[in-house]
C-alpha positions in Angstrom: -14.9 46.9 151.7 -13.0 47.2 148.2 -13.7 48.4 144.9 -12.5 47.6 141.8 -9.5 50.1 140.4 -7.4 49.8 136.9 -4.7 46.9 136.5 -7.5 44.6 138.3 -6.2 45.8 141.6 -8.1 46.5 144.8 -8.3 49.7 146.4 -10.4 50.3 149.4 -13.8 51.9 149.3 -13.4 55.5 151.0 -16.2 58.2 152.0 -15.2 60.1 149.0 -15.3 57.5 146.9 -18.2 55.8 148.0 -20.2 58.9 147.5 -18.5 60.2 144.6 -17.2 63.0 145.6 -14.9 64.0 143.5 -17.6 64.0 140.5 -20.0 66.0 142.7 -18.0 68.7 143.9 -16.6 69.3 140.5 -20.1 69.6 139.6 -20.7 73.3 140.0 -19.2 75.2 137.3 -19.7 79.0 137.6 -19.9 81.3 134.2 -19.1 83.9 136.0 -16.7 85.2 139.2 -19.8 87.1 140.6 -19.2 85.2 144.4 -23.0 84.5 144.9 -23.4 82.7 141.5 -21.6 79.6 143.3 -25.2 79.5 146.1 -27.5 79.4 143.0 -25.8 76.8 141.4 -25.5 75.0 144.6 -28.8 75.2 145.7 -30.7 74.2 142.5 -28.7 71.2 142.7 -29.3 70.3 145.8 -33.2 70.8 144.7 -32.4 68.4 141.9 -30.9 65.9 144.5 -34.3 66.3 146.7 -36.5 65.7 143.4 -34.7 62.7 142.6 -34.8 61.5 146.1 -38.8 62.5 146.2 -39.3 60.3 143.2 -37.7 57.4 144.6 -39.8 57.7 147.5 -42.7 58.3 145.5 -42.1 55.0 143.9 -42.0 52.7 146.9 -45.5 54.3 148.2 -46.9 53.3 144.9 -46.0 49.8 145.6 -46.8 49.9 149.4 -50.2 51.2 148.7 -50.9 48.8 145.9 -50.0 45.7 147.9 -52.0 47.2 150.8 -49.0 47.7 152.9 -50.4 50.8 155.1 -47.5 50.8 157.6 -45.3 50.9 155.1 -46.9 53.9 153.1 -47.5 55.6 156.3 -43.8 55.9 156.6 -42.6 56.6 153.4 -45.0 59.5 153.2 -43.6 60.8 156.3 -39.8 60.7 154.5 -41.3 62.5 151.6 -43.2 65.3 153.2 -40.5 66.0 155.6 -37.8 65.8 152.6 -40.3 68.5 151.3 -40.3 70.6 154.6 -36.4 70.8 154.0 -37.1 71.8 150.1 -39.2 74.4 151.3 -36.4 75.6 154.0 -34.2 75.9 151.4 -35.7 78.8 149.7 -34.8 80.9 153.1 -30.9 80.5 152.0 -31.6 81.4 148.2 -33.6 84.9 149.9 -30.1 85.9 151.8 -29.1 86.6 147.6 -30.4 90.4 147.0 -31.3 91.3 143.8 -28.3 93.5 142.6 -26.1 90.0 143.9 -28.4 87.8 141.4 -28.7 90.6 138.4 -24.5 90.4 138.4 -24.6 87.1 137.6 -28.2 86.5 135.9 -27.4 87.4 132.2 -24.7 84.3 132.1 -27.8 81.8 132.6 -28.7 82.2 128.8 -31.8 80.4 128.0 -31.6 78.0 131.7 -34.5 77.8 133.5 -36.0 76.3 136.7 -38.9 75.5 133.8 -36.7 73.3 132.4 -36.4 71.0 135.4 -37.1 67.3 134.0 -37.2 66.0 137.2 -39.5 68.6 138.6 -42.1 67.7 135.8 -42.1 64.0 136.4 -42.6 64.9 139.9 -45.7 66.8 139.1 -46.4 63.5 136.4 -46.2 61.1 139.0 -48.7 63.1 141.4 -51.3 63.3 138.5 -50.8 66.3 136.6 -51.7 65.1 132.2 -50.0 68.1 130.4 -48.2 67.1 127.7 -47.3 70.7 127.1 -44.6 69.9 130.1 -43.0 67.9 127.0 -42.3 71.3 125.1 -38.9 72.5 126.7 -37.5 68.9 126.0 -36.3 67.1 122.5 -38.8 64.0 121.9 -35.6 61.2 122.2 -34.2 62.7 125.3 -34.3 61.3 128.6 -36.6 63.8 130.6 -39.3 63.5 127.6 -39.5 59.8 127.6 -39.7 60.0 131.7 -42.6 62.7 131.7 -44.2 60.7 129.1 -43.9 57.3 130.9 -44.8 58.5 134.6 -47.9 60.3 132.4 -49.2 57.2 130.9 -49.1 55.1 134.0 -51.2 55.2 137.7 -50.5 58.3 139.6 -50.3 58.8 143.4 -53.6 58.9 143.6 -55.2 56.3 141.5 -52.9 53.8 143.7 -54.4 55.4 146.9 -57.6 54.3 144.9 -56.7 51.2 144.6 -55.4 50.8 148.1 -58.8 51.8 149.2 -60.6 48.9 147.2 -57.7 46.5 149.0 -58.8 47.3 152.4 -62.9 46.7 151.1 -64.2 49.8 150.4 -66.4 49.8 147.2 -64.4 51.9 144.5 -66.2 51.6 141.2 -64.1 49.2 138.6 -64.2 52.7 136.1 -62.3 54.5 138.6 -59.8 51.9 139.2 -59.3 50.9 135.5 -59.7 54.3 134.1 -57.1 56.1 131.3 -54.2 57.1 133.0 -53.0 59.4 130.3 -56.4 61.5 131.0 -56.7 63.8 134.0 -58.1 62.8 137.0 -61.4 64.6 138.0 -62.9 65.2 140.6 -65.3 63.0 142.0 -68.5 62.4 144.1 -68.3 58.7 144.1 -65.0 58.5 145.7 -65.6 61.3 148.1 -68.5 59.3 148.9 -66.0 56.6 150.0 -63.7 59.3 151.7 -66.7 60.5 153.7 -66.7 56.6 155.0 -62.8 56.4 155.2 -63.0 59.2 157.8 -66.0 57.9 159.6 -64.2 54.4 159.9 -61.2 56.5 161.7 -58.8 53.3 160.6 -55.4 53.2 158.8 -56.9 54.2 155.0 -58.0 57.9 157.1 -54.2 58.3 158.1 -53.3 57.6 154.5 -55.6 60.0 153.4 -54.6 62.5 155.7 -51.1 62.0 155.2 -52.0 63.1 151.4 -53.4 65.9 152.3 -50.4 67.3 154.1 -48.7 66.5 150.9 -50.5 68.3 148.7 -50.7 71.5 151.3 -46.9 70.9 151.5 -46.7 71.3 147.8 -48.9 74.3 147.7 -46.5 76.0 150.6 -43.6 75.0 148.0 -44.8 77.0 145.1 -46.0 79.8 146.9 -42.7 80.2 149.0 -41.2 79.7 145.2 -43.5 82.7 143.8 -42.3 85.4 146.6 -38.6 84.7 146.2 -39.2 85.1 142.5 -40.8 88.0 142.7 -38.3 89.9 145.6 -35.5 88.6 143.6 -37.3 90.3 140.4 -40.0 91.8 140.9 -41.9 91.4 137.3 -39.7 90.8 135.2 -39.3 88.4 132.1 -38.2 85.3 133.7 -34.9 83.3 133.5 -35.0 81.5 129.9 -37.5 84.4 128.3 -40.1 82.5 130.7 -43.3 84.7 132.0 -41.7 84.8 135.8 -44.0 85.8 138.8 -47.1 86.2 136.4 -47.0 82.8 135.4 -45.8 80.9 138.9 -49.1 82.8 140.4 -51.5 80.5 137.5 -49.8 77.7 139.6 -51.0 78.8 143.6 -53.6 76.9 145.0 -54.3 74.2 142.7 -54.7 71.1 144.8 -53.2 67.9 143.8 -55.8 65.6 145.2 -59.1 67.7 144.9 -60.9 65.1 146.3 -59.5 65.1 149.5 -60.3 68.6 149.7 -63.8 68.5 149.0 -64.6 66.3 151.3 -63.5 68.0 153.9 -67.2 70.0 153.5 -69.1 66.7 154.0 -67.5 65.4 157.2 
């Protein structure tokens, strides 16, 4: 395999090359010599490489459910929540950094924040959260606000599990189906209805649906693991970038991403 070098030469197509290496090691760029500034940096990167990969993933299910293509979505959800696992596992590096290690190095972060992740918010976009006050830490012509503002306006996660559901012949009402995107979804006893006869049918769409469930617990173990590091790494501080810190990452515990699939668990 070759690649295309200056002079119109040939030159071939290397690990490093083929992977970029040199770009992405040259990546981290310290602002201080504190030695355990270089894990942070490497870490949230790595986070940012797992969002991006997440997304991708997220994508393809999309597709796979909207074409009815259960295998296909069963696997892909399996990537994604144990991509996640590995997220999560992540957080048990970032806790070998004690406080006094992370307060040597903290004031050179300036106004950065983990809040600021556009990648992060599209994530939450794509999996139906409609808060366009996610749009606030971003300029309206930049790239994360027209990516939050597109995965917003479009079919999330689970209006394409919806829609997979009315493929394989249960009856989903048209106003669920066709609804506003840009509007959150809430919950609802017609579709848990349907659930109730999705887990009574014991078929492919109850694997689906269970599958989503251990995404959304999966993301609830994310943010909670995410809260405690916080909060041993600074107790109650101000957060990084002036944000509220632990008090506001606990208004974020337990809010469940598909609340329907939770709610039905009472009627089965």
């Amino acid at each position: 395999m070759t690649e295309s070098v200056p002079g119109g030469q040939s030159a071939a197509l290397t690990y490093t090359s083929y992977l970029a290496l040199d770009e992405v090691l040259s990546a981290q760029r310290p602002r201080s010599d504190e030695h355990d500034e270089m894990l942070f940096i490497v870490i949230h990167q790595v986070y940012e490489l797992w969002f991006k990969q997440m997304l991708h993933e997220l994508g393809i299910l999309q597709r796979s459910l909207e074409k009815g293509d259960a295998s296909h979505s069963v696997r892909t959800l399996r990537r994604v929540l144990t991509i996640l696992k590995v997220v999560v596992a992540q957080i048990d590096v970032l806790e070998t950094m004690t406080p006094r290690q992370f307060t040597s190095f903290r004031t050179r972060l300036d106004a950065s924040s983990g809040f600021q992740s556009g990648q992060f918010r599209e994530l939450e976009a794509v999996l139906g959260r409609r808060d366009r006050r996610m749009l606030t830490p971003y300029a309206p012509d930049s790239v994360a606000h027209e990516r939050i503002t597109a995965a917003m306006s479009r079919p999330a996660v689970f209006d394409s599990f919806l829609r997979y559901l009315a493929g394989s012949g249960y009856d989903v009402r048209a106003e669920h189906l066709d609804r506003d995107f840009r509007t959150q979804w809430t919950e609802s006893e017609d579709v848990q209805r349907i659930l109730v006869q999705v887990y009574a049918d014991d078929s492919g769409p109850s694997t689906v649906a269970d599958l989503l469930v251990d995404l959304d617990e999966g993301l609830q173990e994310w943010r909670y693991r995410h809260v405690k590091m916080v909060e041993r790494t600074i107790g109650g501080k101000t957060g990084t970038g002036g944000s509220a810190g632990v008090a506001y990452l606990r208004t974020t515990l337990f809010h469940a991403t598909f609340p329907d699939l939770w709610s039905v668990r009472s009627q089965l």
